[in-house]
C-alpha positions as a Markdown table, in Angstrom:
| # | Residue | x | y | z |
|---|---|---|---|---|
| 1 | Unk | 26.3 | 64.6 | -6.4 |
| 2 | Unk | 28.8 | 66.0 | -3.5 |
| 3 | Unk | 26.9 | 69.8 | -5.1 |
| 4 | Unk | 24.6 | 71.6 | -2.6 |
| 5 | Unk | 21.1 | 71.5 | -3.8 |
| 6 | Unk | 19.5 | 74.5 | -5.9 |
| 7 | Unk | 17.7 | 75.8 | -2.8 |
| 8 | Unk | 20.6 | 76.0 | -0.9 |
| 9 | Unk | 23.3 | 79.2 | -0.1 |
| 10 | Unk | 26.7 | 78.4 | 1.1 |
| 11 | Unk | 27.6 | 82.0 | 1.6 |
| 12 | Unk | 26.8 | 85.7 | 1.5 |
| 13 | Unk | 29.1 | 88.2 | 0.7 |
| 14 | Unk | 28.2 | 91.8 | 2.4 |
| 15 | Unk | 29.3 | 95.3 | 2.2 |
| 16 | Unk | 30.3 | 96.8 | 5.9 |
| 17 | Unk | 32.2 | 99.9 | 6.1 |
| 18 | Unk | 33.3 | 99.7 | 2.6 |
| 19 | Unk | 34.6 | 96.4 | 3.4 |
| 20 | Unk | 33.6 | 93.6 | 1.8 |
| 21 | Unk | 32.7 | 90.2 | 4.3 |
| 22 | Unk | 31.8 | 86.8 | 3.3 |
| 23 | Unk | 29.7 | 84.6 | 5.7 |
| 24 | Unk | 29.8 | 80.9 | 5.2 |
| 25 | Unk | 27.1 | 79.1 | 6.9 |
| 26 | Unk | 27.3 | 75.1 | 7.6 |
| 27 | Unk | 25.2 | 72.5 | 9.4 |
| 28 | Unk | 26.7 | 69.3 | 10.8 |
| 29 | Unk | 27.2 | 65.9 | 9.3 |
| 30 | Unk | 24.9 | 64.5 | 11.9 |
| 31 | Unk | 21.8 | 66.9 | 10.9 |
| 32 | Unk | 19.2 | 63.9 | 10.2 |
| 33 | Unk | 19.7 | 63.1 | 14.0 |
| 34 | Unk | 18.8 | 66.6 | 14.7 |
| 35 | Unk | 15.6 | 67.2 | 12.9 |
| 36 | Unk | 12.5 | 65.4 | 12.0 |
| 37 | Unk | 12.9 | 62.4 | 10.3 |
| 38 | Unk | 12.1 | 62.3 | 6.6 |
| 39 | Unk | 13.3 | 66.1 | 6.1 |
| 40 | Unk | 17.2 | 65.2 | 5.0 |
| 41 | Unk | 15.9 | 62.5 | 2.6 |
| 42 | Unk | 18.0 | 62.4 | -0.2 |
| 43 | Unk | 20.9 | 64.5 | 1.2 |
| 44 | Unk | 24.2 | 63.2 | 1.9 |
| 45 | Unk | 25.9 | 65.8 | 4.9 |
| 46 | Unk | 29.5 | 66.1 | 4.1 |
| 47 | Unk | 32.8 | 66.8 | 6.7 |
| 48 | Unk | 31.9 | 70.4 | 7.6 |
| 49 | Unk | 35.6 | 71.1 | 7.8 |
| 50 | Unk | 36.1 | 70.4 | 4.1 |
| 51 | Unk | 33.0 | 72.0 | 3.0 |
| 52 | Unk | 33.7 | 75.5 | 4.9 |
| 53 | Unk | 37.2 | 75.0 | 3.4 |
| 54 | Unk | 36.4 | 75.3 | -0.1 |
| 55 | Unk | 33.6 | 78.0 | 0.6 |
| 56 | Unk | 36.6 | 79.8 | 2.0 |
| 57 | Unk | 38.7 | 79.4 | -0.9 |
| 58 | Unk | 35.8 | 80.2 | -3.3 |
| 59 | Unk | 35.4 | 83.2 | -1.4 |
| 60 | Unk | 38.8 | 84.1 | -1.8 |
| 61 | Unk | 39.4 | 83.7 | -5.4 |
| 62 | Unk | 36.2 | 86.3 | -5.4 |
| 63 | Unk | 38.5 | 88.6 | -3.5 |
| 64 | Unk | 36.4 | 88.2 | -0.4 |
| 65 | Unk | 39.2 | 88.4 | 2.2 |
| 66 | Unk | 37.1 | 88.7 | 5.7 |
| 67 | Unk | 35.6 | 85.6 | 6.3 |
| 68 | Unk | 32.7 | 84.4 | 9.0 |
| 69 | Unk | 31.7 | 81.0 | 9.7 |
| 70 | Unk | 27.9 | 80.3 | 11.6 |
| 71 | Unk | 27.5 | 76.9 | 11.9 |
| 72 | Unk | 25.3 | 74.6 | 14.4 |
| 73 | Unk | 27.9 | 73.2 | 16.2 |
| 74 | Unk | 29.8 | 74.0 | 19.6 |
| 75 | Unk | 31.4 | 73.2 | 22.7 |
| 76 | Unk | 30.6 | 70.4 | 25.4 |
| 77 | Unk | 32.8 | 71.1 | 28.0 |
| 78 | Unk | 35.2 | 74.0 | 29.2 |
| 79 | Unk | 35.4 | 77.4 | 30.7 |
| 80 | Unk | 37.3 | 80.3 | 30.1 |
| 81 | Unk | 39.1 | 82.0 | 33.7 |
| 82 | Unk | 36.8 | 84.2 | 35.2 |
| 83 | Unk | 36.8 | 86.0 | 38.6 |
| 84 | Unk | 40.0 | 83.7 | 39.7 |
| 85 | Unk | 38.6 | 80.3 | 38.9 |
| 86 | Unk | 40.9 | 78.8 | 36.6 |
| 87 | Unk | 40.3 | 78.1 | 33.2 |
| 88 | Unk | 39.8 | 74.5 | 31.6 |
| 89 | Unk | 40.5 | 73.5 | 28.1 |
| 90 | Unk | 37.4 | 73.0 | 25.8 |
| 91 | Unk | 36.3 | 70.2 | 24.4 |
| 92 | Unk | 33.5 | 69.0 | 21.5 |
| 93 | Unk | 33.1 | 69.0 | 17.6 |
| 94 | Unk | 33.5 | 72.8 | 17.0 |
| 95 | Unk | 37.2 | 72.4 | 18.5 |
| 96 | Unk | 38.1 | 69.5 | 15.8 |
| 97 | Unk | 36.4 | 71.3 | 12.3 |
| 98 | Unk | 38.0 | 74.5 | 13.5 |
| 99 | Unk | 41.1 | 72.8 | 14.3 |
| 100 | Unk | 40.9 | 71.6 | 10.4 |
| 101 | Unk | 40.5 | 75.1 | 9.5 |
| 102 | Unk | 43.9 | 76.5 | 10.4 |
| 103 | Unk | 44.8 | 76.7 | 6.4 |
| 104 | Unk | 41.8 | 78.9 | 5.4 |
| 105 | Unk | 41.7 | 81.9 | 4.8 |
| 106 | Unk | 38.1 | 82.1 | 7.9 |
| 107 | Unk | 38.7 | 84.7 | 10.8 |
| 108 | Unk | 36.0 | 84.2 | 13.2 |
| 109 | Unk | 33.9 | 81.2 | 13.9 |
| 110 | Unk | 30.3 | 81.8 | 15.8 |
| 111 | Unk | 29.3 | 79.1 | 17.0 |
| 112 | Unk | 26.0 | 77.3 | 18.9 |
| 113 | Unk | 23.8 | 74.4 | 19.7 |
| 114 | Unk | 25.4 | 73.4 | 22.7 |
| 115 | Unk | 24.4 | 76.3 | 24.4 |
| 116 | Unk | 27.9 | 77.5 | 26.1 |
| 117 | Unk | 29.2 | 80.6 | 26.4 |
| 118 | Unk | 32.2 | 79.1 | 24.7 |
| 119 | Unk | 34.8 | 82.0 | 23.5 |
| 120 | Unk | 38.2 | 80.3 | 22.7 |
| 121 | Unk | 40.8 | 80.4 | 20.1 |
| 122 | Unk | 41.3 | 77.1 | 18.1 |
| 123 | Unk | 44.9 | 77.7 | 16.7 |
| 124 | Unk | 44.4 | 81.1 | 15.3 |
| 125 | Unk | 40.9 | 81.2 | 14.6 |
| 126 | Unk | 38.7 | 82.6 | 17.9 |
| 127 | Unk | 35.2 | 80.7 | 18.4 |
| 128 | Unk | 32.2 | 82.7 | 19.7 |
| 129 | Unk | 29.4 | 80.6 | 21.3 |
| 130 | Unk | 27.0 | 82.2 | 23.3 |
| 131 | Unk | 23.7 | 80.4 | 25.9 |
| 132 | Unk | 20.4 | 79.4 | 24.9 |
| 133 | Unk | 17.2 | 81.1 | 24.2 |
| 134 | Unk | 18.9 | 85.2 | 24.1 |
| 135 | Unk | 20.3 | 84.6 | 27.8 |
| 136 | Unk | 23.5 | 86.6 | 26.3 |
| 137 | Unk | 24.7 | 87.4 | 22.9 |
| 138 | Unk | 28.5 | 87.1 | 21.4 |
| 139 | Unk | 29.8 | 90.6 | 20.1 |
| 140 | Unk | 33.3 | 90.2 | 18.4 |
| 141 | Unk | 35.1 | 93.2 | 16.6 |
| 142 | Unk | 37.3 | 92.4 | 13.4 |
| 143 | Unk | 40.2 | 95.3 | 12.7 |
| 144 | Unk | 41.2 | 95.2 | 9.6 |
| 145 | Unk | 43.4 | 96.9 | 7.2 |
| 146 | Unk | 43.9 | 96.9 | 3.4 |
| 147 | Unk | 40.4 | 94.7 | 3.3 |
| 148 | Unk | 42.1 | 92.1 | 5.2 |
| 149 | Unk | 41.7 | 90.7 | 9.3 |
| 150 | Unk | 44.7 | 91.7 | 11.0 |
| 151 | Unk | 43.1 | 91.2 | 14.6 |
| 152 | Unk | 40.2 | 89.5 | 16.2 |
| 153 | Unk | 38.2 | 90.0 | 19.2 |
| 154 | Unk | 35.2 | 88.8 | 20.7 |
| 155 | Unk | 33.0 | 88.6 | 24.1 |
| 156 | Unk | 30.2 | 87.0 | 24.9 |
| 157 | Unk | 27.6 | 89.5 | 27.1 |
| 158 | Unk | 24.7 | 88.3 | 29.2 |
| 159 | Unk | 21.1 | 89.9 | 27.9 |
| 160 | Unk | 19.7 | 92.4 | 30.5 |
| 161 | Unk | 16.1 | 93.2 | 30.9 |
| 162 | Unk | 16.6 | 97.5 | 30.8 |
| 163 | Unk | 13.0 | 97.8 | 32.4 |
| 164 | Unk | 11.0 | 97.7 | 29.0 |
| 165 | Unk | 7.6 | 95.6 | 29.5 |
| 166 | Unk | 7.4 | 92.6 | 27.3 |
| 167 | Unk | 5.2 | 93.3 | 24.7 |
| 168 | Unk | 1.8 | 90.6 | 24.6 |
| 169 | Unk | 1.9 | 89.0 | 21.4 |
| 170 | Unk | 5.7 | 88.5 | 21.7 |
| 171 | Unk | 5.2 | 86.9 | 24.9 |
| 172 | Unk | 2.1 | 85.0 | 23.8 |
| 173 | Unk | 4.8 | 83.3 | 21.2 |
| 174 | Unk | 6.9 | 82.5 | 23.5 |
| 175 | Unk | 5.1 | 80.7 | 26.1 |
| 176 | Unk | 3.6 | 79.0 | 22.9 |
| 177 | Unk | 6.8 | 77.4 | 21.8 |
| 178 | Unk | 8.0 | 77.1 | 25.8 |
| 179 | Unk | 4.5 | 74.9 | 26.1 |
């Protein structure tokens, strides 16, 4: 029907600071590759360009001027310069629908699934990705004025064990899933 289904939420809208910030979330056209066959039955997965595009504009007509995108999608090659190694441009699907993206009214991109700490700008829209499995974590900090992004910054920070001790059942799950 080119509509989501009933059970699904493009985007939330939340109140930080006062400030109101919508959060579009999106998979990728190629989801039945990713998931266990027989779950997409019956679902056609659009361009995700096109469908963040008009949750941005939605969003907007709402008065909803600060705008996230999470989506499943990221990097495959690249690095950022760091410690005098010279940087390389990156490469992958989240560079082209974030390319497409340059007319929306979206501010920050956070990205994953390739598992790169991939922190770019596309055009004028930075992308946060960060690794795998809580190695690190993305932080990015939004200044805005009047209700509206006026600059974007973001990091990506390695997780550091402070000294607490893993707590059992935690650890029981994980070394579940890691069997």
């Amino acid at each position: 029907t080119g509509r989501e289904p009933d059970w699904m939420k493009t985007s939330a809208v939340f109140r930080v600071n006062g400030v109101r910030v919508g959060v579009i979330g999106s998979v990728v056209r190629n989801t039945p590759e990713l998931v266990k066959p027989g779950n997409t039955a019956g679902l056609e997965f659009l361009d995700e360009a096109e469908r963040i595009e008009r949750e941005s504009a939605r969003l907007r007509q709402m008065g909803v001027k600060v705008q996230v995108v999470v989506i499943h999608e990221g990097a495959v090659a690249g690095a950022n310069r760091v410690d005098g190694n010279a940087a390389t441009p990156w490469s992958g699907p989240i560079i082209g629908i974030v390319e497409k993206l340059q007319n929306s009214t979206v501010d920050l991109v956070v990205a994953g699934h390739t598992h790169r700490a991939a922190n770019t700008m596309v055009g004028r829209i930075p992308v946060l990705e960060g690794f795998n499995a809580g190695i690190s974590y993305s932080v990015a900090q939004l200044m805005v004025d009047d209700g509206d992004v006026q600059w974007v910054g973001g990091a990506t920070r390695l997780a550091k064990n402070l000294g607490v001790a893993p707590r059992a059942d935690v650890k029981a799950i994980v070394d579940k899933a890691n069997a």
